[in-house]
SERO-4910 file (N, C-alpha, C, O; in steps of 0.05 Angstrom, whole numbers):
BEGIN
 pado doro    nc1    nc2    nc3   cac1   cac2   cac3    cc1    cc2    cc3    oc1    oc2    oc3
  Unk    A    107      9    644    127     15    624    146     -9    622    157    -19    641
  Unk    A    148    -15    597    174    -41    593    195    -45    599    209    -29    586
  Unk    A    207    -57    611    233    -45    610    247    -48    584    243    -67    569
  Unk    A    260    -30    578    276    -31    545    302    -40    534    309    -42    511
  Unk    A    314    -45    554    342    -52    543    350    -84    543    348    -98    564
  Unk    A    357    -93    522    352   -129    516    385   -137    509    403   -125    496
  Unk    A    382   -159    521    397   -182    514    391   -204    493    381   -227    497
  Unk    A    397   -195    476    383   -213    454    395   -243    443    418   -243    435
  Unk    A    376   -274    445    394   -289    443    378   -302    422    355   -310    422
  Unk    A    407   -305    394    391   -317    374    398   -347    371    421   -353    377
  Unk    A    383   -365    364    383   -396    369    390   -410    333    387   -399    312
  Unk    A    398   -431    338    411   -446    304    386   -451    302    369   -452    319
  Unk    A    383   -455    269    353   -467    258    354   -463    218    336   -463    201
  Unk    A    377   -462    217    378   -446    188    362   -435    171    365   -411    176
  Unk    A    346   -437    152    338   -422    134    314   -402    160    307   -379    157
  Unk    A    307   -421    183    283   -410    193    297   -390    208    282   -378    223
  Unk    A    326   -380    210    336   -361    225    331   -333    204    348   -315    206
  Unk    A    310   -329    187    305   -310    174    283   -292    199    280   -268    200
  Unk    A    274   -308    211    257   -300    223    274   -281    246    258   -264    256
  Unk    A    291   -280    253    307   -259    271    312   -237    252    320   -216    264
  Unk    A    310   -235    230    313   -202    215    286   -198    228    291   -178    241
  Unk    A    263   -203    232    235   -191    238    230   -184    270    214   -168    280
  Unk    A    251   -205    283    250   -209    309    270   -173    314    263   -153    326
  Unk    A    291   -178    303    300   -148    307    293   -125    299    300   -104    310
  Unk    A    276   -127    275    265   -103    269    240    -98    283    236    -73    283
  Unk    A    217   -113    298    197   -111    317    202   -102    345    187    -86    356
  Unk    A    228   -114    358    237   -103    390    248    -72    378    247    -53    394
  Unk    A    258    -68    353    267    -39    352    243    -23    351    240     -8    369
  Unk    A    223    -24    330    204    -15    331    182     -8    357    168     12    362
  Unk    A    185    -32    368    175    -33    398    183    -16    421    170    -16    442
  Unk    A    206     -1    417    223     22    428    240      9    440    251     27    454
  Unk    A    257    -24    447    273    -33    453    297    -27    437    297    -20    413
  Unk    A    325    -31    458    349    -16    456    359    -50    458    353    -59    480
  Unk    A    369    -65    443    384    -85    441    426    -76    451    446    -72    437
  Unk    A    423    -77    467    448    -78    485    472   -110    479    494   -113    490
  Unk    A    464   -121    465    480   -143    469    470   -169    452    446   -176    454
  Unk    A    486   -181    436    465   -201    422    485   -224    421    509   -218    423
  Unk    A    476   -255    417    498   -274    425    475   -286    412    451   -286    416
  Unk    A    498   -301    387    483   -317    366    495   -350    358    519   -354    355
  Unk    A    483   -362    356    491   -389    348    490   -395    318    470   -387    306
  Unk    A    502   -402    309    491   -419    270    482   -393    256    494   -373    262
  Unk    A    463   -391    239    442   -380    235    435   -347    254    432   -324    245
  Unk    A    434   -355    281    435   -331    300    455   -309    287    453   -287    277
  Unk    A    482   -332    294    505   -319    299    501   -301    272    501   -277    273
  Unk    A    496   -316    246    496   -293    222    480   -271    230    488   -248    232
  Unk    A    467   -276    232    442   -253    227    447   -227    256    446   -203    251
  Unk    A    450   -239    285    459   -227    293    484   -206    284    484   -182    283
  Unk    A    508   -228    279    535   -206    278    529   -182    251    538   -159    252
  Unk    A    514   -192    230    503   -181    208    494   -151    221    508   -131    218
  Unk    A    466   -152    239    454   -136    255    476   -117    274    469    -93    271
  Unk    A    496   -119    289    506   -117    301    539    -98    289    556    -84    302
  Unk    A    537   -105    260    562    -95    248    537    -81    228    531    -91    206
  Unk    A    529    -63    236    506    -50    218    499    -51    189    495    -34    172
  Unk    A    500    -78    188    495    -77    155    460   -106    151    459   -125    135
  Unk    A    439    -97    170    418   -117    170    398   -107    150    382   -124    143
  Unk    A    395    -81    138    383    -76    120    392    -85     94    380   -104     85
  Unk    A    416    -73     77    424    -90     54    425   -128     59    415   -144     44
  Unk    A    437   -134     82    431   -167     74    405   -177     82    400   -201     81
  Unk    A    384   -157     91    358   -174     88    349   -173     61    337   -192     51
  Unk    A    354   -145     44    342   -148      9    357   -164      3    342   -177    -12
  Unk    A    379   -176      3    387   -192    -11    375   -227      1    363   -245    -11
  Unk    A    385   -225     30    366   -265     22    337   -263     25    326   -285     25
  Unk    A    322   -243     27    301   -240     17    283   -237     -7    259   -234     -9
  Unk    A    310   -241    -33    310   -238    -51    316   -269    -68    310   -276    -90
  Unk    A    331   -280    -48    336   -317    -59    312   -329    -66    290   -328    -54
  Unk    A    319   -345    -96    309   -364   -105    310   -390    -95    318   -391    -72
  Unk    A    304   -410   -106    305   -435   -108    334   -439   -118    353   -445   -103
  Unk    A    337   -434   -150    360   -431   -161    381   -426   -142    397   -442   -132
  Unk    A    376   -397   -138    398   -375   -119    414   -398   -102    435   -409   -106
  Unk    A    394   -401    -84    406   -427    -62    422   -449    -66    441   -455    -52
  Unk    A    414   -462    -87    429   -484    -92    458   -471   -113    479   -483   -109
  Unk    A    458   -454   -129    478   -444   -132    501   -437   -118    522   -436   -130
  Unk    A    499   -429    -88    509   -422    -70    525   -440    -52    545   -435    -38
  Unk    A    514   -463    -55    518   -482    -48    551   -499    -68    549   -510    -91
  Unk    A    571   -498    -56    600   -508    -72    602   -528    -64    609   -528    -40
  Unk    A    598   -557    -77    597   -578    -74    623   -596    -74    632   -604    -96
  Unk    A    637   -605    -49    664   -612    -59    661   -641    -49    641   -651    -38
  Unk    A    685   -651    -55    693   -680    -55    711   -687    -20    712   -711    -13
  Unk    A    719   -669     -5    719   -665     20    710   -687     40    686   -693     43
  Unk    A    730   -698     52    722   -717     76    699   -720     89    679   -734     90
  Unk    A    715   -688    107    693   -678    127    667   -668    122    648   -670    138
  Unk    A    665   -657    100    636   -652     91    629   -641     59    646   -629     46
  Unk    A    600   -649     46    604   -642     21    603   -609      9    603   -605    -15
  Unk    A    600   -587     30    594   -566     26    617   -545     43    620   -539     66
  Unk    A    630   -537     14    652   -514     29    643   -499     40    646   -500     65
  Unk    A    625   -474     27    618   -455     41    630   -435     33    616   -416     38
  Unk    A    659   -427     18    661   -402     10    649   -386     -6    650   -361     -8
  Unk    A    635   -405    -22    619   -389    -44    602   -368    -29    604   -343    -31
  Unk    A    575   -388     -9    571   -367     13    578   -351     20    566   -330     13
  Unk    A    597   -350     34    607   -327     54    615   -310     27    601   -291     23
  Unk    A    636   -314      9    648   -298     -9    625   -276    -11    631   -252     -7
  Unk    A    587   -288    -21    570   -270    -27    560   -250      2    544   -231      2
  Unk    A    571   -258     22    563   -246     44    576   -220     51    564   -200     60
  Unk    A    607   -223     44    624   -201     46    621   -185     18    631   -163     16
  Unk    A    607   -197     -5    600   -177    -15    577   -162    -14    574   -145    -32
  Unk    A    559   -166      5    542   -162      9    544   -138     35    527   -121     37
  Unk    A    567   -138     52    567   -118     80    588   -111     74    593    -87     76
  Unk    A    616   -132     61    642   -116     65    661   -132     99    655   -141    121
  Unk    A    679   -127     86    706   -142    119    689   -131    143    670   -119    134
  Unk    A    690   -129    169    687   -129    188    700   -141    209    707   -165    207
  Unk    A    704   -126    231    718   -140    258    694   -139    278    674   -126    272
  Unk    A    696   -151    298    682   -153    319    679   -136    330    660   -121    328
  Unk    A    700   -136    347    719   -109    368    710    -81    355    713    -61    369
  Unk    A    701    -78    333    686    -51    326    660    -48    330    653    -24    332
  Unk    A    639    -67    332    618    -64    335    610    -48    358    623    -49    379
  Unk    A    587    -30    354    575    -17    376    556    -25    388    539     -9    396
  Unk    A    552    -56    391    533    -72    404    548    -95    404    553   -105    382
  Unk    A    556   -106    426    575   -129    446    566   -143    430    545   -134    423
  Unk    A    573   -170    417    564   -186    403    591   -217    406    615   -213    403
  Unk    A    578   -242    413    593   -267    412    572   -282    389    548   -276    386
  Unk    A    588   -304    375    580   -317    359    591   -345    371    608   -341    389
  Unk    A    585   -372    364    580   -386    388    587   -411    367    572   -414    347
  Unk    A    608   -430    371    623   -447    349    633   -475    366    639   -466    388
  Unk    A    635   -495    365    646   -512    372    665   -523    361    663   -531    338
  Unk    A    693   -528    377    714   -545    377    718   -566    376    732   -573    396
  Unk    A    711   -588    357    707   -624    345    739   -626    366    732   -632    389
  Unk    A    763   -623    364    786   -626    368    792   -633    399    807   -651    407
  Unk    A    776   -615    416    778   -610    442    749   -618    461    747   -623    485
  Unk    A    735   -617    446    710   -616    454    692   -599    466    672   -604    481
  Unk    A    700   -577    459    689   -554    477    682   -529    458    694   -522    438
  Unk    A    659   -517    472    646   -489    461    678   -466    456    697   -466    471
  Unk    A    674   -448    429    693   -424    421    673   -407    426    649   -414    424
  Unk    A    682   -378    436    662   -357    431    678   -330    420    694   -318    434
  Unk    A    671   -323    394    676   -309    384    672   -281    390    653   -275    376
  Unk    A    681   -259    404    675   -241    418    697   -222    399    698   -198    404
  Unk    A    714   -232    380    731   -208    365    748   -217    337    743   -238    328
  Unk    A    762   -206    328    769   -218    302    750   -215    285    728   -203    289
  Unk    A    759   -229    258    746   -229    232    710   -241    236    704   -263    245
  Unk    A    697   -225    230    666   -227    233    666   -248    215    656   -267    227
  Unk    A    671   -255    194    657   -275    171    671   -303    182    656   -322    186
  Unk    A    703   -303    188    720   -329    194    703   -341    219    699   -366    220
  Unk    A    692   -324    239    666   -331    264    645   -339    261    636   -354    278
  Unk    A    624   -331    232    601   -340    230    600   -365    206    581   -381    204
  Unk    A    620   -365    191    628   -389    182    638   -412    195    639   -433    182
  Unk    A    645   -414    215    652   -433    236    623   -435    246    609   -455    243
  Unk    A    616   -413    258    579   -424    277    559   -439    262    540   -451    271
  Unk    A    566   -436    234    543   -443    214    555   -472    197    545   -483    177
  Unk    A    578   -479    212    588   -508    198    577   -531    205    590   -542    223
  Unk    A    553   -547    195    532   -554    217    546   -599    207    546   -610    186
  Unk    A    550   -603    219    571   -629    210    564   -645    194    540   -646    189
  Unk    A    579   -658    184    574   -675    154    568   -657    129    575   -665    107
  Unk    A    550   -625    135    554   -615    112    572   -599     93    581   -602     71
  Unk    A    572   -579    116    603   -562    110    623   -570    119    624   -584    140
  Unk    A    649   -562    102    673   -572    106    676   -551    135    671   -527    134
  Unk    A    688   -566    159    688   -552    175    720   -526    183    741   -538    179
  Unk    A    723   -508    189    742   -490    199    763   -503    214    758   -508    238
  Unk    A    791   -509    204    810   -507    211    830   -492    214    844   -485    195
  Unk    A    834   -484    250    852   -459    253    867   -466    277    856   -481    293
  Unk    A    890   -456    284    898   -451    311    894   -476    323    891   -472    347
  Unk    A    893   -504    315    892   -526    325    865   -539    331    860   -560    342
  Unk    A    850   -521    321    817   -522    325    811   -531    304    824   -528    283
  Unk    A    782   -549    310    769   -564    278    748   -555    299    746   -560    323
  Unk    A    726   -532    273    703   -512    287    684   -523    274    688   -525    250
  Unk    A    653   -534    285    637   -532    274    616   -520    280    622   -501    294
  Unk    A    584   -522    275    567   -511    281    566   -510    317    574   -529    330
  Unk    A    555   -484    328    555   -480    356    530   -495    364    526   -498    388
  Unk    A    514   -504    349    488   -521    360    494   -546    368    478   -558    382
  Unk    A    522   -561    359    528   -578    376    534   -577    406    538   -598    419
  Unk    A    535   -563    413    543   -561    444    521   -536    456    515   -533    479
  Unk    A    512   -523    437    493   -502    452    479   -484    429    485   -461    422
  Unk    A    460   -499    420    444   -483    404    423   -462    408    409   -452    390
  Unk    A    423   -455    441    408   -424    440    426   -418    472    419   -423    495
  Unk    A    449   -407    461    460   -403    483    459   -374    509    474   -357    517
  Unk    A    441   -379    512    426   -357    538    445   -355    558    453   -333    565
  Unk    A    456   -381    571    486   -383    589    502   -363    591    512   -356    612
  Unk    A    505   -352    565    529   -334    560    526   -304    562    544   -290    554
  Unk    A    503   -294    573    487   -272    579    501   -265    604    500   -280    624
  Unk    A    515   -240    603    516   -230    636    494   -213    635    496   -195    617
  Unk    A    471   -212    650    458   -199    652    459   -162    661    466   -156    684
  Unk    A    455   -151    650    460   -124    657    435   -107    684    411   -101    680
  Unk    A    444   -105    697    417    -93    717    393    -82    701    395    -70    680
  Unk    A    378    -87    709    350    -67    700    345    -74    664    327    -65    650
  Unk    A    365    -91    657    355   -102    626    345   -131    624    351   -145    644
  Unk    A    330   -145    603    318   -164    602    335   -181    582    354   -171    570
  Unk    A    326   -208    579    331   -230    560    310   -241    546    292   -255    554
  Unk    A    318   -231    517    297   -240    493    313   -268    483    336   -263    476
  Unk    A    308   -287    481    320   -313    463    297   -324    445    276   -332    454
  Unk    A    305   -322    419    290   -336    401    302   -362    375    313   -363    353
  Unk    A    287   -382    399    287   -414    389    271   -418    359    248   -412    352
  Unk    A    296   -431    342    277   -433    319    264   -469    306    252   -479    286
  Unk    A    277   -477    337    262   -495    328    235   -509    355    231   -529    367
  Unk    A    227   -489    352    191   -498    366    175   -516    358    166   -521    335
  Unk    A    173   -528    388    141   -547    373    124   -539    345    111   -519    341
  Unk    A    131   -565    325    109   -558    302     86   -544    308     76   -547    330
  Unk    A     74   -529    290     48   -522    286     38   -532    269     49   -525    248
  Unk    A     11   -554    263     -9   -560    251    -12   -543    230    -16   -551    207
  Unk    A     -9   -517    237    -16   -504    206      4   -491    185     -1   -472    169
  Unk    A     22   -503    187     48   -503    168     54   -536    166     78   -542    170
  Unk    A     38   -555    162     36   -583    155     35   -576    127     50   -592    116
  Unk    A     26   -564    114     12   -565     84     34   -539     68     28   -529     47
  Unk    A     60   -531     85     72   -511     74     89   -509     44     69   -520     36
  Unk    A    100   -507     30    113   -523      0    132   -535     11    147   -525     28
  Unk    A    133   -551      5    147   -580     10    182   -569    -11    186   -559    -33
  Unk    A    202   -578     11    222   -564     17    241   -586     -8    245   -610     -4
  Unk    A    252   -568    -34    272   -594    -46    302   -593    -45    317   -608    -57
  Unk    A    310   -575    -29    347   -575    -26    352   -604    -19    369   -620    -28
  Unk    A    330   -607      5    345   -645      8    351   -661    -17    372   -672    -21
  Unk    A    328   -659    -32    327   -682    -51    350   -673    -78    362   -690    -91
  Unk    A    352   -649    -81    380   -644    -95    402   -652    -84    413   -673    -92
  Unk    A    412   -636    -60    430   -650    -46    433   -686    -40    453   -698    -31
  Unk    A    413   -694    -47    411   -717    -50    427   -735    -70    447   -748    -65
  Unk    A    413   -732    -99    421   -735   -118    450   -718   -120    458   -737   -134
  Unk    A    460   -710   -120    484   -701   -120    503   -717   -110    523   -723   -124
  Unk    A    501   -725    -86    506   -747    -66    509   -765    -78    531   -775    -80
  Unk    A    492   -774    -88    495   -807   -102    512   -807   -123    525   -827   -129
  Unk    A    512   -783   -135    534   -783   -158    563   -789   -147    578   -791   -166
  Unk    A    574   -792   -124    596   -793   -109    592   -821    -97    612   -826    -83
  Unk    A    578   -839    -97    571   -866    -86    583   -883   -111    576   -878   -134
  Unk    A    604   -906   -103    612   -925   -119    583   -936   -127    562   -937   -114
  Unk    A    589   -944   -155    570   -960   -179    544   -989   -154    520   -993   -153
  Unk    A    569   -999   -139    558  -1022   -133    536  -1012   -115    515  -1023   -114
  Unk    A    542   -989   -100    526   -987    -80    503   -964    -90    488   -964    -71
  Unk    A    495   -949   -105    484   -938   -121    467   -956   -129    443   -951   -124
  Unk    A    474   -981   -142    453  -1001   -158    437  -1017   -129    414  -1025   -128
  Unk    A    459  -1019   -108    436  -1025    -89    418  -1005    -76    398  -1009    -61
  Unk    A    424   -993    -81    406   -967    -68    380   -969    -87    357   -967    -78
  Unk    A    386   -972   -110    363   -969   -134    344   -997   -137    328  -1003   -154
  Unk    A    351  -1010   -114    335  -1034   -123    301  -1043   -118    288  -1062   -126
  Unk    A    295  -1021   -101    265  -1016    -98    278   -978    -91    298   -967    -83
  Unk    A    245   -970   -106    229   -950   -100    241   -941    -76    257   -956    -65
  Unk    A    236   -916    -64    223   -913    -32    203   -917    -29    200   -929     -8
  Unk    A    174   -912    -45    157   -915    -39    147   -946    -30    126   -949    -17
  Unk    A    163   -967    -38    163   -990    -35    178  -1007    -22    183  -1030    -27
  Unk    A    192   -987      6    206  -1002     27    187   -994     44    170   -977     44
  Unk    A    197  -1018     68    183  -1018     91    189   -989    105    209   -975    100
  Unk    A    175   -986    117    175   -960    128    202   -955    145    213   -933    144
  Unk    A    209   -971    159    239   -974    179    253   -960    155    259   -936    159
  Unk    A    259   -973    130    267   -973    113    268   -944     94    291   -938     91
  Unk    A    254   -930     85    236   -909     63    239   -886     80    245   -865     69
  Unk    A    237   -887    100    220   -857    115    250   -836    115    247   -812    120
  Unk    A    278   -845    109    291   -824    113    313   -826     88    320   -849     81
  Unk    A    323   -806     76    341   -810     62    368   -802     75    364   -789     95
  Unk    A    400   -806     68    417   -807     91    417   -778     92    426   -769    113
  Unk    A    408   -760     72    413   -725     72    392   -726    103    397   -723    127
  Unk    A    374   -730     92    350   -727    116    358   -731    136    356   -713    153
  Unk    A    368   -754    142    375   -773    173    396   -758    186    402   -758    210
  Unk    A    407   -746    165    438   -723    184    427   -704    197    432   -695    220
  Unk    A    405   -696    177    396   -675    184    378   -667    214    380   -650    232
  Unk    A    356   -691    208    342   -700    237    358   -703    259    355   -688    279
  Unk    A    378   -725    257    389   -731    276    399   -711    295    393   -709    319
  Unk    A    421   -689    276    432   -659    288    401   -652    298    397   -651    322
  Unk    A    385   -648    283    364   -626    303    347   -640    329    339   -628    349
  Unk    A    345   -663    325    337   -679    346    351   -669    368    339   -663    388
  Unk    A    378   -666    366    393   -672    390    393   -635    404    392   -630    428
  Unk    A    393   -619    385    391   -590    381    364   -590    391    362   -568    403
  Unk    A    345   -601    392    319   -597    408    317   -605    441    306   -592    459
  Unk    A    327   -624    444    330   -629    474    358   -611    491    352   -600    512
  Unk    A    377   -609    485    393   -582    482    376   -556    491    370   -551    514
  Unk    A    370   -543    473    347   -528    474    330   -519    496    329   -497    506
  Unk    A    311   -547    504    294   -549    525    314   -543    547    309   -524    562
  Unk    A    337   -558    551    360   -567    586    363   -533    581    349   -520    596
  Unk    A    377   -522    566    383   -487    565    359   -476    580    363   -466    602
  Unk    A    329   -476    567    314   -449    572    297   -468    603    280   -460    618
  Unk    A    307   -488    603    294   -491    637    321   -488    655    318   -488    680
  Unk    A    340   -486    647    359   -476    673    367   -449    667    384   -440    682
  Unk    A    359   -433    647    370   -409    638    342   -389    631    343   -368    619
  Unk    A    324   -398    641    296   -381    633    297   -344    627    295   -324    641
  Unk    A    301   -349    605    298   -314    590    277   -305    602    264   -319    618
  Unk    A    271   -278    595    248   -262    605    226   -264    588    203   -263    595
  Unk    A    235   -268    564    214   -270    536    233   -298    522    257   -300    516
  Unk    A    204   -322    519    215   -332    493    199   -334    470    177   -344    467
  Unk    A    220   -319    448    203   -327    422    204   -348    411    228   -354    413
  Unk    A    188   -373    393    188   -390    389    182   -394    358    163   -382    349
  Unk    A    194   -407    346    190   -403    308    181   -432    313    195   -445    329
  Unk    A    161   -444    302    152   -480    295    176   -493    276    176   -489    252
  Unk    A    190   -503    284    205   -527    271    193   -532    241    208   -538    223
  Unk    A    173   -531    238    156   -546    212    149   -517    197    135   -518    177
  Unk    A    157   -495    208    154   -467    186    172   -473    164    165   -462    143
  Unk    A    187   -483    163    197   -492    138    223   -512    146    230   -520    168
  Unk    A    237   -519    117    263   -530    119    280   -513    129    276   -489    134
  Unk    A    313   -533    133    333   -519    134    342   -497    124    351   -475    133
  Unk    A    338   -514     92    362   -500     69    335   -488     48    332   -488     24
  Unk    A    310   -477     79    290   -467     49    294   -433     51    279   -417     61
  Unk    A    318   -428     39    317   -393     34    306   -373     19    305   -349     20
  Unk    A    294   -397      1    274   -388    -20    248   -374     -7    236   -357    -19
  Unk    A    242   -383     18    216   -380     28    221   -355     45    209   -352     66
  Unk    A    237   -340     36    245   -320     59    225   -303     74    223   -300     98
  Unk    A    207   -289     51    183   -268     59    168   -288     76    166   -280     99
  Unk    A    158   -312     71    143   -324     88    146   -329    113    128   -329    129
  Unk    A    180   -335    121    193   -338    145    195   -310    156    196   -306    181
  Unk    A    195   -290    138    200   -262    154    174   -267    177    173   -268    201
  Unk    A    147   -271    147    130   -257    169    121   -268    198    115   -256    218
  Unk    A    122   -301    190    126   -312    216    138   -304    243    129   -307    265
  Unk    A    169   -289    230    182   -282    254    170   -255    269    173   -247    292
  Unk    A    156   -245    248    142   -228    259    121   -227    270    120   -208    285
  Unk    A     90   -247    268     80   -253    282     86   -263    317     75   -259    339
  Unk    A    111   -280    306    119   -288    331    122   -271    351    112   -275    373
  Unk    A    139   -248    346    154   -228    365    131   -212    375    132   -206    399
  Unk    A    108   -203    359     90   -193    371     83   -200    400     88   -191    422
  Unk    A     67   -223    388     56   -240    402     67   -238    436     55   -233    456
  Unk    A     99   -246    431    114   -252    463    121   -223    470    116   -220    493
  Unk    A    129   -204    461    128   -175    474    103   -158    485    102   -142    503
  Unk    A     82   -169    466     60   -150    471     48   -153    497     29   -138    504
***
């Protein structure tokens, strides 16, 4: 007999953190009792979402995002710190569940944020649910990041993107953590090729002085040397954060070894592909099988 009662730990990976609506709806179905959930980025939404009982209405809804939808959502500002506010987001989130506090939930829940200012991990264990997962999900250079209380908050994958650490383990219960960014799989090589970058891109450039725009335009990509071509700077932010979010990752689940890990392939899709939601569900659901059964 299994044991049933879980510590559930959800990992940053964005758009591919769709795959934890499947991950929670399979350990429920499985007759597991989720006792506790501690989410990062992406986690942290979907968890505190889960956790402040409202995971059925916001799965029809980003299950329901377009292409369009997404980039609509997206508030593009002129901002130092980054080109993407983010309230438009959240604004649709709270209309989507409604205000929430922490401290009410009937399942212990931290959301998991970093402090640029101080240098150190926040863990959100109470207060305003949205002001918490808007901070975990401020992933740098894109969103304008959360300033409060002397804190400049950004995404929690900087300092701990599947944070298992933060688990007191309860006697006689287990630890589920699901990483969303796993070794590629070969067979999501050929998956639709992801275009928020290349919008976000162009958008970008519209904010680049004339001079440097016309140098940018002066060959192709296809016609730079490869050093050169292979990344655009949306891209290179983007790699670089998950690069570093992957070795992170690994140091956590070998000094912090869960009982179960689930693993989503890195290459199941993009970041910012929300469009692809049903596809990422079902992934997440294959996945969970798989490591419970």
């Amino acid at each position: 007999m299994p044991n049933k009662k879980v510590h559930l730990v959800l990992g940053s990976g964005g758009s591919r953190g769709i795959a934890h609506i499947a991950v929670i709806e399979e350990l429920e179905k499985a007759g597991y009792e989720i006792i506790e959930v501690i989410g990062c980025s992406m986690g942290a939404v979907v968890g505190g979402i889960y956790a402040a009982g409202h995971l059925p209405e916001y799965k029809k809804w980003i299950l329901s995002l377009s292409k369009r939808d997404v980039f609509d959502l997206l508030d593009f500002t002129f901002a130092k710190q980054g080109f993407v506010k983010g309230e438009k987001l959240f604004a649709k989130h709270l209309e989507v569940t409604g205000e929430e506090k922490i401290e009410d939930f009937s399942i212990p829940f931290t959301a998991v944020a970093t402090d640029m200012r101080h240098h150190k991990e926040v863990h959100f264990k109470k207060g305003d649910l949205y002001k918490a997962l808007r901070a975990s999900v401020s992933i740098p250079g894109f969103f304008v990041p959360v300033v409060e209380d002397g804190k400049v908050l950004v995404d929690g994958g900087v300092l701990n993107p599947l944070p298992i650490n933060l688990v007191k383990k309860e006697e006689g219960a287990m630890i589920v953590a699901v990483n969303l960014n796993g070794r590629p799989d070969p067979k999501y090589d050929k998956a639709p090729e992801p275009d928020k970058m290349e919008e976000m891109q162009k958008w970008f450039d519209k904010l680049l002085p004339d001079a440097i725009k016309a140098k940018r335009k002066t060959k192709p990509k296809a016609e730079l040397p490869a050093e050169e071509g292979s990344f655009s700077l949306i891209e290179l932010m983007d790699s670089t954060f998950s690069f570093t979010q992957d070795r992170l990752t690994e140091l956590t689940v070998e000094m912090y070894k869960p009982d179960h890990l689930i693993e989503i392939p890195r290459n199941a899709c993009g970041v910012f592909d929300f469009d692809q939601g049903e596809r990422v569900y079902e992934i997440g659901k294959e996945a969970c099988k798989g490591a419970i059964s």
